[in-house]
RODO-2510 file (C-alpha; in nm, 4 decimals, decimal comma):
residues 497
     n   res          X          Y          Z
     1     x    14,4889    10,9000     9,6859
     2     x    14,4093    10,8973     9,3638
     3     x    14,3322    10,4735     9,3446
     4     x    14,0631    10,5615     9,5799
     5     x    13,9062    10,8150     9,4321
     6     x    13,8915    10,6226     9,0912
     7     x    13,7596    10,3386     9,2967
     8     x    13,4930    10,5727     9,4652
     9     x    13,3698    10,6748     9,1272
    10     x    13,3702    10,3956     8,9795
    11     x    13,1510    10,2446     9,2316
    12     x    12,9212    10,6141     9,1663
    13     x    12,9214    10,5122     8,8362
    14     x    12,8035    10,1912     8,8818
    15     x    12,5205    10,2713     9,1237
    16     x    12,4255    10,5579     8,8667
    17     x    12,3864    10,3110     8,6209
    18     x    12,1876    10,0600     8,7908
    19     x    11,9373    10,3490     8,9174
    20     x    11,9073    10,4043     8,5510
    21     x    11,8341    10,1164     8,3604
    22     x    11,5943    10,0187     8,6881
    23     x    11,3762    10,3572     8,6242
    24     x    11,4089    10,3089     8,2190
    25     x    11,1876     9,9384     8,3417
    26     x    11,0085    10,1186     8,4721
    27     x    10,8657    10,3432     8,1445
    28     x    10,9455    10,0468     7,8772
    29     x    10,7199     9,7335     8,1180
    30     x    10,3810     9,9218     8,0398
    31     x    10,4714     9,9346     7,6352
    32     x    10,6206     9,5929     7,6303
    33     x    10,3569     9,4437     7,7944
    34     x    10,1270     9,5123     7,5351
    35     x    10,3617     9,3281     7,2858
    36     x    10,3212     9,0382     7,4938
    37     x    10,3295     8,6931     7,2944
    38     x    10,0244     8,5909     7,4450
    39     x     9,7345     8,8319     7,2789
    40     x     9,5070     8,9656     7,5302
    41     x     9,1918     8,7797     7,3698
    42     x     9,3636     8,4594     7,4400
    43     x     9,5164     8,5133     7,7966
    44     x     9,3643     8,3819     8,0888
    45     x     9,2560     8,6354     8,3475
    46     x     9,5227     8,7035     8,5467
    47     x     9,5243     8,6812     8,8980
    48     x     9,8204     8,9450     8,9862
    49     x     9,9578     9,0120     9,3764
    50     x     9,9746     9,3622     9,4681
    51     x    10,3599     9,4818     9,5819
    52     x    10,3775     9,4682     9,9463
    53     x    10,6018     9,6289    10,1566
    54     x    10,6946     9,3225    10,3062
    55     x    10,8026     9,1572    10,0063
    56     x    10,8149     8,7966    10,1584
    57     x    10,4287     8,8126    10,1908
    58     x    10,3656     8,8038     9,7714
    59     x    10,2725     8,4896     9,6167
    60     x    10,3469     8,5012     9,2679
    61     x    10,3073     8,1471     9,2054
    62     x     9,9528     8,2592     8,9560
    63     x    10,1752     8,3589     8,7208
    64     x    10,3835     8,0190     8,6803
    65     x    10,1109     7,9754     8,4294
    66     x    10,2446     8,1691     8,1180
    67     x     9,8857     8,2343     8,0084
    68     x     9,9064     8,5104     8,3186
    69     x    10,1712     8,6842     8,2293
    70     x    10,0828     9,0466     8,0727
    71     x    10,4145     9,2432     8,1830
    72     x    10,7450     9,2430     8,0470
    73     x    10,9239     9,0930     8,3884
    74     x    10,6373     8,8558     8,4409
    75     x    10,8353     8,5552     8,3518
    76     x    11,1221     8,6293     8,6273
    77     x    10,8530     8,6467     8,8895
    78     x    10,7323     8,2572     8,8846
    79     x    11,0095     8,0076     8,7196
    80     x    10,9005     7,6522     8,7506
    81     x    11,1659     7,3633     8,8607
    82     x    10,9413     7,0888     8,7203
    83     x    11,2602     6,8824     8,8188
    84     x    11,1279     6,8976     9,1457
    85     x    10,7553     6,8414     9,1296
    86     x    10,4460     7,0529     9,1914
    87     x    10,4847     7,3572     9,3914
    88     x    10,8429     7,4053     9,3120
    89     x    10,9588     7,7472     9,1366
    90     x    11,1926     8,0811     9,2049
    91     x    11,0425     8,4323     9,1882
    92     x    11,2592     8,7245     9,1715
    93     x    11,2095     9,0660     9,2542
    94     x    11,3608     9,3899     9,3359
    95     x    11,3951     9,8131     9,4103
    96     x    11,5552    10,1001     9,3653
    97     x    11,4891    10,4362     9,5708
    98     x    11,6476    10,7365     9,5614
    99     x    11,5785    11,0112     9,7463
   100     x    11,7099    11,3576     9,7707
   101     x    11,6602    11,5386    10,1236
   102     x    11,6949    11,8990    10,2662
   103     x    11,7249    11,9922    10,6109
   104     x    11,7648    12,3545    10,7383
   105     x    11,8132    12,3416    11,1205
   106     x    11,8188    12,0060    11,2063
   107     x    11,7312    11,9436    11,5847
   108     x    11,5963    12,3246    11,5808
   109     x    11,9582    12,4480    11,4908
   110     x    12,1540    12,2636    11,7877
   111     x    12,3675    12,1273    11,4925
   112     x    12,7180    12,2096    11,3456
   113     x    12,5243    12,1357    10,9865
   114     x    12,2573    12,4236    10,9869
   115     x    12,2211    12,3552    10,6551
   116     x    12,2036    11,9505    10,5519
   117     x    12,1646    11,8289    10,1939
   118     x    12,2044    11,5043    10,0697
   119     x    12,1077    11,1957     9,9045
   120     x    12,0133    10,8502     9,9853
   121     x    11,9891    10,5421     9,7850
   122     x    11,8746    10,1949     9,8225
   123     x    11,8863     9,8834     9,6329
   124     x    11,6893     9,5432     9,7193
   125     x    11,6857     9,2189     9,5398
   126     x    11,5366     8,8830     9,6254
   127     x    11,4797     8,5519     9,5215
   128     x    11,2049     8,3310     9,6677
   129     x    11,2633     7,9921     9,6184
   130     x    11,0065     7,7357     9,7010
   131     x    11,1355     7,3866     9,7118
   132     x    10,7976     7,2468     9,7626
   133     x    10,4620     7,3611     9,8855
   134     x    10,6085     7,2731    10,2337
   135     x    11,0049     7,4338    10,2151
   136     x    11,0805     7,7920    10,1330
   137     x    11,3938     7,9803    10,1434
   138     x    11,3998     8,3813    10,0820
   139     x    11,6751     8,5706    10,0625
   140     x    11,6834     8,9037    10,0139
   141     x    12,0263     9,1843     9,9332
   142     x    11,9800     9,5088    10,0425
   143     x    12,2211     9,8064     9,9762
   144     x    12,2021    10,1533    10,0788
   145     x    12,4165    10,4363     9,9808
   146     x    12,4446    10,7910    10,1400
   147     x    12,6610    11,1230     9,9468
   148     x    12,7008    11,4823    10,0941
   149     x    12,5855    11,4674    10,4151
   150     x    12,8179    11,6729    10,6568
   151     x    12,9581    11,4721    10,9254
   152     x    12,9140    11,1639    10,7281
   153     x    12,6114    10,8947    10,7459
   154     x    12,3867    10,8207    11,0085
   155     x    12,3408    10,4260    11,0819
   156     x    12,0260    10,4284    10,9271
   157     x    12,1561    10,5597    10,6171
   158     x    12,4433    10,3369    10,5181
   159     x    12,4965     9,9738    10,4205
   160     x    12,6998     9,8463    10,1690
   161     x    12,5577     9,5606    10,1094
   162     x    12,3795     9,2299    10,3381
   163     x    12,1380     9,0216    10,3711
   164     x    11,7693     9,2159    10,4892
   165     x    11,5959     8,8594    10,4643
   166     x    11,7392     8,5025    10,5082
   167     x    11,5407     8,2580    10,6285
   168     x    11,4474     7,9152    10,6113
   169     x    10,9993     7,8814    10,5566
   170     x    10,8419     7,5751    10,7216
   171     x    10,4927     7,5424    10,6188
   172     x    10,2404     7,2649    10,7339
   173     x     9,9891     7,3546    10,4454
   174     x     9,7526     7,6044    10,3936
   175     x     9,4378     7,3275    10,3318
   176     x     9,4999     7,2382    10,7185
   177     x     9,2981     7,3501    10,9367
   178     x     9,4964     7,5053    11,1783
   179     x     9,7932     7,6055    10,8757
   180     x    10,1790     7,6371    11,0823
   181     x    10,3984     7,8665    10,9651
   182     x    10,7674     7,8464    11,0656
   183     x    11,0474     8,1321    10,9948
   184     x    11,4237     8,0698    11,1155
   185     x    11,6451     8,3254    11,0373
   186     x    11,7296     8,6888    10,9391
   187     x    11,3649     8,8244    10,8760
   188     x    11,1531     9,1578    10,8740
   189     x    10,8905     9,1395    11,1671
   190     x    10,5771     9,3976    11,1223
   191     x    10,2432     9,3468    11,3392
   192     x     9,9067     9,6153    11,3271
   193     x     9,9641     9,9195    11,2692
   194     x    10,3842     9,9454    11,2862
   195     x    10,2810    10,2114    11,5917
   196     x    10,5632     9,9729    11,7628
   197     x    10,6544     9,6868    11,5665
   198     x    10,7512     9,8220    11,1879
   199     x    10,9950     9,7591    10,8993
   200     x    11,1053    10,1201    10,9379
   201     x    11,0666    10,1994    10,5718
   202     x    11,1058    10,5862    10,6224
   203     x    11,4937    10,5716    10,6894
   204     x    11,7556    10,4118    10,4079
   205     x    11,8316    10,0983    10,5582
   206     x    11,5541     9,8813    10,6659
   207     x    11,5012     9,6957    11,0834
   208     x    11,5834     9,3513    11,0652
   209     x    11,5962     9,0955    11,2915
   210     x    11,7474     8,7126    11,3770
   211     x    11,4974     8,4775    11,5506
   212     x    11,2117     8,2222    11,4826
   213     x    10,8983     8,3246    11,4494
   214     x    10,5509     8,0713    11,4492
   215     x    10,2249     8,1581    11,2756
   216     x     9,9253     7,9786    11,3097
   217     x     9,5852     8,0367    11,1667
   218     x     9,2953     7,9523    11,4014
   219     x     8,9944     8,0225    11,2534
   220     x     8,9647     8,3967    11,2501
   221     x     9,2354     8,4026    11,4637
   222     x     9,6091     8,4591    11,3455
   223     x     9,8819     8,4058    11,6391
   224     x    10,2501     8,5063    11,6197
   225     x    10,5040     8,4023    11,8588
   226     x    10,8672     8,5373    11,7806
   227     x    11,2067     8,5058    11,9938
   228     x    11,4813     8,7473    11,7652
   229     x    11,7234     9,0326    11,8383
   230     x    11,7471     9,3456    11,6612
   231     x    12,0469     9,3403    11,3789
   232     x    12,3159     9,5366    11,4344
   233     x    12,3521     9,7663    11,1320
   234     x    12,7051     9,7939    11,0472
   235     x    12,7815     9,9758    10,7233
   236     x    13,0027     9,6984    10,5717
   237     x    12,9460     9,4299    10,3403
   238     x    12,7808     9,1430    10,5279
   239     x    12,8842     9,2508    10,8652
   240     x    12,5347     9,2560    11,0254
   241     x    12,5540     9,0542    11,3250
   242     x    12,2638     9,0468    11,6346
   243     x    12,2286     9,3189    11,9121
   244     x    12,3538     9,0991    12,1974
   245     x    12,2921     9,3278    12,4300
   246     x    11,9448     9,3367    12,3371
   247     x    11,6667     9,0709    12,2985
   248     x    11,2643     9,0387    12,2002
   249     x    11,0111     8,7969    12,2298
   250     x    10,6553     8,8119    12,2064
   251     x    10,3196     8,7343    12,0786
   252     x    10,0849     8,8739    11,8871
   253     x     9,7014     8,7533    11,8070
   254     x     9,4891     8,9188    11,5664
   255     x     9,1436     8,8477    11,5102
   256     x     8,8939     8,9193    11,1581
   257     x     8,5747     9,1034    11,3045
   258     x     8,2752     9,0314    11,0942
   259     x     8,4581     8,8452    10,8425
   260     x     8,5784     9,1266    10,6745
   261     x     8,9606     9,0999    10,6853
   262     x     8,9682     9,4960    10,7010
   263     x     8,8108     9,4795    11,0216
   264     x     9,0427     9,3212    11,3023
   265     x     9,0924     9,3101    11,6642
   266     x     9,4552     9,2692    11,8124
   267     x     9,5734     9,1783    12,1242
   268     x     9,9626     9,1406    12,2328
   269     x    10,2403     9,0609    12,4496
   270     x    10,5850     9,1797    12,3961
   271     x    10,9230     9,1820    12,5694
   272     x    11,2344     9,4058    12,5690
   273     x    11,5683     9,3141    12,7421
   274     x    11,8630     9,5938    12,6878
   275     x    12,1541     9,5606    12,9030
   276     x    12,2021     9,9554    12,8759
   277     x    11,9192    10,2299    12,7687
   278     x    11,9264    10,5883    12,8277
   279     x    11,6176    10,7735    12,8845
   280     x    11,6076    11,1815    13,0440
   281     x    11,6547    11,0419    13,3888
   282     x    11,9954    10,8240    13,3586
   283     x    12,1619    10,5276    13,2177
   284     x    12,0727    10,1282    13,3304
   285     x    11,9478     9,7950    13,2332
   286     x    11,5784     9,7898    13,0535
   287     x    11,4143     9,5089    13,1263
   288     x    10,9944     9,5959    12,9549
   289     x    10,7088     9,3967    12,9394
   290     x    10,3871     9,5417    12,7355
   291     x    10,0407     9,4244    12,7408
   292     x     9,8170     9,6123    12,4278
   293     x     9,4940     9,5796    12,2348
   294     x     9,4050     9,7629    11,9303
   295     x     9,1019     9,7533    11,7100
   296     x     9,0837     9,8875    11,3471
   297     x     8,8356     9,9163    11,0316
   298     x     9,0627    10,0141    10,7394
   299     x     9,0403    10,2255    10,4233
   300     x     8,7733    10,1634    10,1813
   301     x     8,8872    10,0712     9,8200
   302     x     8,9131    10,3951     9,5705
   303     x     8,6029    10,2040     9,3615
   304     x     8,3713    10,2112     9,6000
   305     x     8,1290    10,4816     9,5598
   306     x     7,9007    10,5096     9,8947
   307     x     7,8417    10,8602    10,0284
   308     x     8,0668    10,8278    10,3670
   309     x     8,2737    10,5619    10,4634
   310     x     8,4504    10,5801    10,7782
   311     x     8,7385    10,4091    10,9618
   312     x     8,9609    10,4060    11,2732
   313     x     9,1914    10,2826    11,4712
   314     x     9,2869    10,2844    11,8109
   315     x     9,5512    10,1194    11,9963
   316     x     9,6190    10,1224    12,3856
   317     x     9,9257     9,9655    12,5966
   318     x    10,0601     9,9714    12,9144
   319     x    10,4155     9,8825    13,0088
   320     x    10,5753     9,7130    13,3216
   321     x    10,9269     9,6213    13,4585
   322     x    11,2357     9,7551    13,5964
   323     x    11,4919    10,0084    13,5231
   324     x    11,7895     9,9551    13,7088
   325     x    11,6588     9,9363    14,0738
   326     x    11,3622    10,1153    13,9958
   327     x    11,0375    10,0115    13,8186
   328     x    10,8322    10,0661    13,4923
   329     x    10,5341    10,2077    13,4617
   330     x    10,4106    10,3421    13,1493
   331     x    10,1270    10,3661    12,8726
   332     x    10,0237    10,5245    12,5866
   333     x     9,6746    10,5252    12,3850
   334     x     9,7182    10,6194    11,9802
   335     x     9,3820    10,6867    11,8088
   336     x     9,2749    10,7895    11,4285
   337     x     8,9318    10,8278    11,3150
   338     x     8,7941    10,9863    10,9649
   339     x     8,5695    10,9397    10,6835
   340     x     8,6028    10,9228    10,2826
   341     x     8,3894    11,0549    10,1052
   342     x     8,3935    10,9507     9,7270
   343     x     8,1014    11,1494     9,5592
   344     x     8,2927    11,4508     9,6611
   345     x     8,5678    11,5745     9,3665
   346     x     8,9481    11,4695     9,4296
   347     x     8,7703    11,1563     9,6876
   348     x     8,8983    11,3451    10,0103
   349     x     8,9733    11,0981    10,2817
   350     x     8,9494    11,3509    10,6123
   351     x     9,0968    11,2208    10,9463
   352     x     9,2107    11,3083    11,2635
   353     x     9,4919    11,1891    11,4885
   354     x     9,5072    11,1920    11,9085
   355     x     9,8205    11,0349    12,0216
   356     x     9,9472    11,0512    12,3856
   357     x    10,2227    10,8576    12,5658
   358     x    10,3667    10,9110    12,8794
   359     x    10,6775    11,0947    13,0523
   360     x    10,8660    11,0284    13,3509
   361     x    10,7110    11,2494    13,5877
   362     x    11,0014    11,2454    13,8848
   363     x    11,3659    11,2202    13,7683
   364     x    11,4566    11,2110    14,1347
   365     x    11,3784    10,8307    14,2146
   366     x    11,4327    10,5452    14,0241
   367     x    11,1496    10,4638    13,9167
   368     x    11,1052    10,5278    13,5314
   369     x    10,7664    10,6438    13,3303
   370     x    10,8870    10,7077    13,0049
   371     x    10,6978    10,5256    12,7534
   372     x    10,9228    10,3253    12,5202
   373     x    10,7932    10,2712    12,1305
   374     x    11,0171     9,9595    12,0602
   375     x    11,0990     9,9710    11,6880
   376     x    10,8304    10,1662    11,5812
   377     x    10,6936    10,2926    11,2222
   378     x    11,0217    10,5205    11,0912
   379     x    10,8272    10,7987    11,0003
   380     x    10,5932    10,7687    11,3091
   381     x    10,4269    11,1544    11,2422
   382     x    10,4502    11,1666    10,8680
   383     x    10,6505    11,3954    10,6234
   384     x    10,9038    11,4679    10,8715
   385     x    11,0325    11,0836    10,7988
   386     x    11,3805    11,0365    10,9854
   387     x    11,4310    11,3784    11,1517
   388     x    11,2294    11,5742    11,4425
   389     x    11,0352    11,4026    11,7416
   390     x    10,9821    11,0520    11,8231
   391     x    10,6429    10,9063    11,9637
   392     x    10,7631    10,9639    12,3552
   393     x    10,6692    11,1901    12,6122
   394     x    10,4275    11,3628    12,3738
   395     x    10,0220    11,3949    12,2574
   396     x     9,9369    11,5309    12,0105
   397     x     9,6553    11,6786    11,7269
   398     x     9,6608    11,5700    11,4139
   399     x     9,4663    11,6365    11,1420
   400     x     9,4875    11,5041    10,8075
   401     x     9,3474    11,5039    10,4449
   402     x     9,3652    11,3020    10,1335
   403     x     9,2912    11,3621     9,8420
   404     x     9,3104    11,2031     9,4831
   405     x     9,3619    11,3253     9,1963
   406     x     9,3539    11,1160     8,7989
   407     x     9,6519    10,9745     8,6467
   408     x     9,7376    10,8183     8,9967
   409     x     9,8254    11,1547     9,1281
   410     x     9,7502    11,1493     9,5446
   411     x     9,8236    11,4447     9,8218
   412     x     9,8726    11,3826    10,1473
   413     x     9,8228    11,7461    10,3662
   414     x     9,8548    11,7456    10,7438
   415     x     9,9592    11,9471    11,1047
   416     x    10,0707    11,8017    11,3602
   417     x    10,0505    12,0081    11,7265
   418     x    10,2782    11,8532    11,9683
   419     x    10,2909    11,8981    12,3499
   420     x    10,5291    11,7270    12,6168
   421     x    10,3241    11,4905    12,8167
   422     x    10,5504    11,5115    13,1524
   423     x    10,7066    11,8611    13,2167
   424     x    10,9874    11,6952    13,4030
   425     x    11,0935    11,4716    13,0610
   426     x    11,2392    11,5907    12,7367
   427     x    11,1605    11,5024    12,4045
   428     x    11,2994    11,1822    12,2159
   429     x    11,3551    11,1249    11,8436
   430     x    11,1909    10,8135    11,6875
   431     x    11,4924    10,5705    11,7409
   432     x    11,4042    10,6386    12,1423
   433     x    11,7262    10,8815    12,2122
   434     x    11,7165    11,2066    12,3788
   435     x    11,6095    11,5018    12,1598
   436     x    11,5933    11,7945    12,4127
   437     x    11,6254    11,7258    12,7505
   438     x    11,4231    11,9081    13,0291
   439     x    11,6486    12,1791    13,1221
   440     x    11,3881    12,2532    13,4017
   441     x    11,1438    12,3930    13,1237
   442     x    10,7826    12,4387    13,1953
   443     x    10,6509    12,5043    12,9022
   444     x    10,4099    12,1928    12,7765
   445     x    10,4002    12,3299    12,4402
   446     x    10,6416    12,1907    12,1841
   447     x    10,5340    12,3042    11,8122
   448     x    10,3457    12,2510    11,5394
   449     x    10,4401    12,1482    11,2180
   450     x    10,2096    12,1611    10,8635
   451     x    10,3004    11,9167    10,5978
   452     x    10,2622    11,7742    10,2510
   453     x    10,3100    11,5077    10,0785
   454     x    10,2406    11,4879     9,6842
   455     x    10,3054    11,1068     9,5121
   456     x    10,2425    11,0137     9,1340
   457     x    10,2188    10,6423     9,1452
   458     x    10,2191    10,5714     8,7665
   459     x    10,1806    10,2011     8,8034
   460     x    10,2254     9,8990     9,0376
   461     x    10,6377     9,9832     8,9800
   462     x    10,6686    10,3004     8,9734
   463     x    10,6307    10,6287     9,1511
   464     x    10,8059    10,9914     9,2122
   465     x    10,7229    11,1700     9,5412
   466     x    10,7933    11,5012     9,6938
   467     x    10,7450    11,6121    10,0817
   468     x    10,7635    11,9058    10,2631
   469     x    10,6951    12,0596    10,6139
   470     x    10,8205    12,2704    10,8962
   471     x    10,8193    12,2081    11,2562
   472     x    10,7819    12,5370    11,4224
   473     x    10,9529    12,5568    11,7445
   474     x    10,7205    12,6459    12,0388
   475     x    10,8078    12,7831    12,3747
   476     x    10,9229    12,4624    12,5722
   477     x    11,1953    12,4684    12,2276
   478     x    11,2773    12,8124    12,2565
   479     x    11,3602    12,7945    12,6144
   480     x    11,5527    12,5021    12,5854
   481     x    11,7972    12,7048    12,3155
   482     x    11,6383    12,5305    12,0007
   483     x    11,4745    12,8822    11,9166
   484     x    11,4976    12,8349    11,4868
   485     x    11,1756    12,6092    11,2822
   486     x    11,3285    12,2796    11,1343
   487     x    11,2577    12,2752    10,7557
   488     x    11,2468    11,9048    10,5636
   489     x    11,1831    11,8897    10,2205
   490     x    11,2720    11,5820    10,0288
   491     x    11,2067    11,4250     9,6987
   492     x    11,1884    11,0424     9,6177
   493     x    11,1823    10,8037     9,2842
   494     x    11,1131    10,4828     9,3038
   495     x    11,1013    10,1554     9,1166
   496     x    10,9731     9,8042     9,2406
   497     x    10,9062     9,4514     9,0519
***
């Protein structure tokens, strides 16, 4: 026994010290950037990538130029192999996240663990190495870690360590004029607004799947077609293997409106196969097809200065197939709409949220109209980020404000109210598994839950974050024996390069 608990700290200690030195780079890149061998008088301009979530999507390659370079790391982000030719370097990046959470009555107190307390972290490191302007390969480690949660870690908090990215880049050129874009291998897939295709960057351990995937730029016109299945997330090291019970295929088109790139139009096909899925009305082979358009303006930049500025985005889909002997049908329509208004102090960005998608509305035939979400975003309604309801069976109000504040100080304050769609279907959490079943309820009204969310974001690497809410149980809870308010209240630290 006592090997293995040297070995587990150890390990602790390890982790602990990585998390360290990666938040000390995250104070000392700022300073040493300004001791940068290159004085600022003589530098060239330098065109810098943002951090993306997606982190195969940067393109550091500006920076292979040492006149660019301004931060300490800069160097590891572009390394040339002149060996090779033109085109040809490795960039390297990385994260660490850690991230403390509290939940009192998980599930609305139909839990062993009324109390819950815990932490979470993750580590990420890639390397992007471009062989030519024509042959990529990314790879990409991810680790996540969970301590002190009673009855151990959820599959969405634990990893020890795999691959999150592997795949082999096959790119026809981007001075074509229809530029090809192929992906084989492990690889993240994201499309519009993540409402059903997302990373699922709320929970520990990120969605990944292994497939191909062809881009092509037409135009305005961007077109994804994608065969994969969903990784199976064993907690191991390097044990990920595909779902075989489950495969996806699909395409999605997305158009520029306007030329502005903020502005698009999206229109999509996608297809679910799962040998086995449980919904409120039974157990049986899912086999989905969806058909949706959505069509978006997005936020304005913080430096622009007109009086209003709105945006929105709304999204519609209906769904088709069979379930078991029965069929599919289902739908759901997600809207946002607000305005910013900059002149104003703090720059409050004021929206509001109408979501509905539908139930199964007779559990007596075989026939199935529970909406199904796919892999959606993982924190689908906000602060409450990988506990509470999932977007099924539901709509929903929701009202939202944001508001900044200097020193990259932002606050995100919102309430969600939250009603059951069908009275004869329960409610689902955000993976797509039965929250609350029925129990014959008919009460529409779920709860409400108020929220916040306050992030520093000191730089482009780092940022601390804290969340909070409660979802207040409502009648169609309470008489359904899940009569106590779920508290959440996490907070988060963060370091990227």
């Amino acid at each position: 026994m006592r090997p293995l608990q040297n070995r587990l700290l150890s390990l602790s200690s390890v982790r602990m010290i990585l998390a360290l030195w990666l938040t000390s780079l995250a104070f000392t890149v700022p300073a040493l950037a300004q001791q940068s061998l290159i004085p600022p008088s003589e530098a060239a301009a330098p065109k810098r990538p943002p951090i993306n979530l997606i982190r195969y999507q940067e393109d550091w390659s500006s920076l292979c130029n040492p006149k660019a370079r301004i931060e300490f790391l800069d160097p590891v982000k572009c390394m040339p192999f002149r060996a090779l030719g033109e085109g040809s370097y490795v960039s390297l990046g990385g994260e660490f996240r850690g991230v403390y959470e509290r939940v009192l009555d998980d599930n609305w107190s139909n839990t062993p663990y009324p109390v819950n307390s815990f932490w979470l972290e993750r580590f990420q490191l890639h390397a992007d190495v471009h062989f030519n302007p024509h042959v990529r390969l990314f790879l990409q480690l991810e680790s996540g870690q969970e301590q002190g949660r009673p009855g151990g870690p959820r599959p969405i908090d634990q990893k020890d360590l795999d691959f999150l990215n592997a795949f082999l880049e096959l790119d026809r050129g981007k001075n074509s004029k229809t530029p090809t874009v192929i992906r084989i291998g492990r690889q993240e897939l994201q499309f519009g607004s993540g409402r059903l295709v997302a990373v699922r960057e709320g929970p520990n351990v990120r969605q990944g799947f292994y497939g191909a995937r062809i881009t092509q730029q037409l135009d305005r016109w961007t077109l994804d077609a994608f065969a994969a299945r969903p990784a199976k997330d064993n907690p191991g090291f390097f044990d990920n293997v595909p779902l075989q019970t489950t495969s996806f295929w699909g395409i999605y088109s997305e158009r520029a409106l306007g030329g502005d790139p903020a502005k698009v139009a999206d229109f999509y096909y996608l297809g679910l196969d799962r040998k086995s899925a449980t919904f409120s009305q039974g157990t049986a082979r899912e086999q989905r097809e969806t058909l949706g358009a959505r069509i978006a303006a997005g936020a304005p930049r913080l430096d622009d200065r007109r009086p209003t500025i709105p945006h929105y985005d709304i999204e519609a889909a209906y769904q088709f197939g069979s379930f078991g002997e029965g069929k599919i049908e289902a739908w759901t329509v997600a809207s946002e709409f607000g305005v910013t208004l900059p002149r104003l102090p703090a720059r409050p960005r004021v929206g509001l949220r109408a979501d509905v998608a539908s139930g199964d509305h007779d559990p007596h035939n075989n026939n199935l109209g529970t909406f199904n979400p796919l892999f959606p975003i993982g924190n689908y309604f906000g602060v409450l980020s990988d506990t509470g309801p999932g977007p099924i069976n539901f709509y929903d109000l929701h009202p939202n404000i944001r508001t900044y504040f200097p020193h990259g100080i932002s606050a995100d304050t919102d309430w969600v109210i939250w009603w059951r769609q069908s009275l004869t279907d329960g409610m689902y959490n955000v993976p797509g598994n039965v929250l609350v079943p029925s129990s014959g309820s008919q009460a529409r009204f779920a709860g409400h839950r108020p929220g916040i969310e306050v992030r520093w974001q000191r730089d482009s690497h780092f940022y601390v974050q804290g969340d909070y809410g409660v979802f207040f149980a409502g009648p169609f809870l309470q008489q359904s024996g899940h009569s106590h308010n779920l508290n959440y209240a996490s907070m988060w630290i963060g370091f990227k390069f």
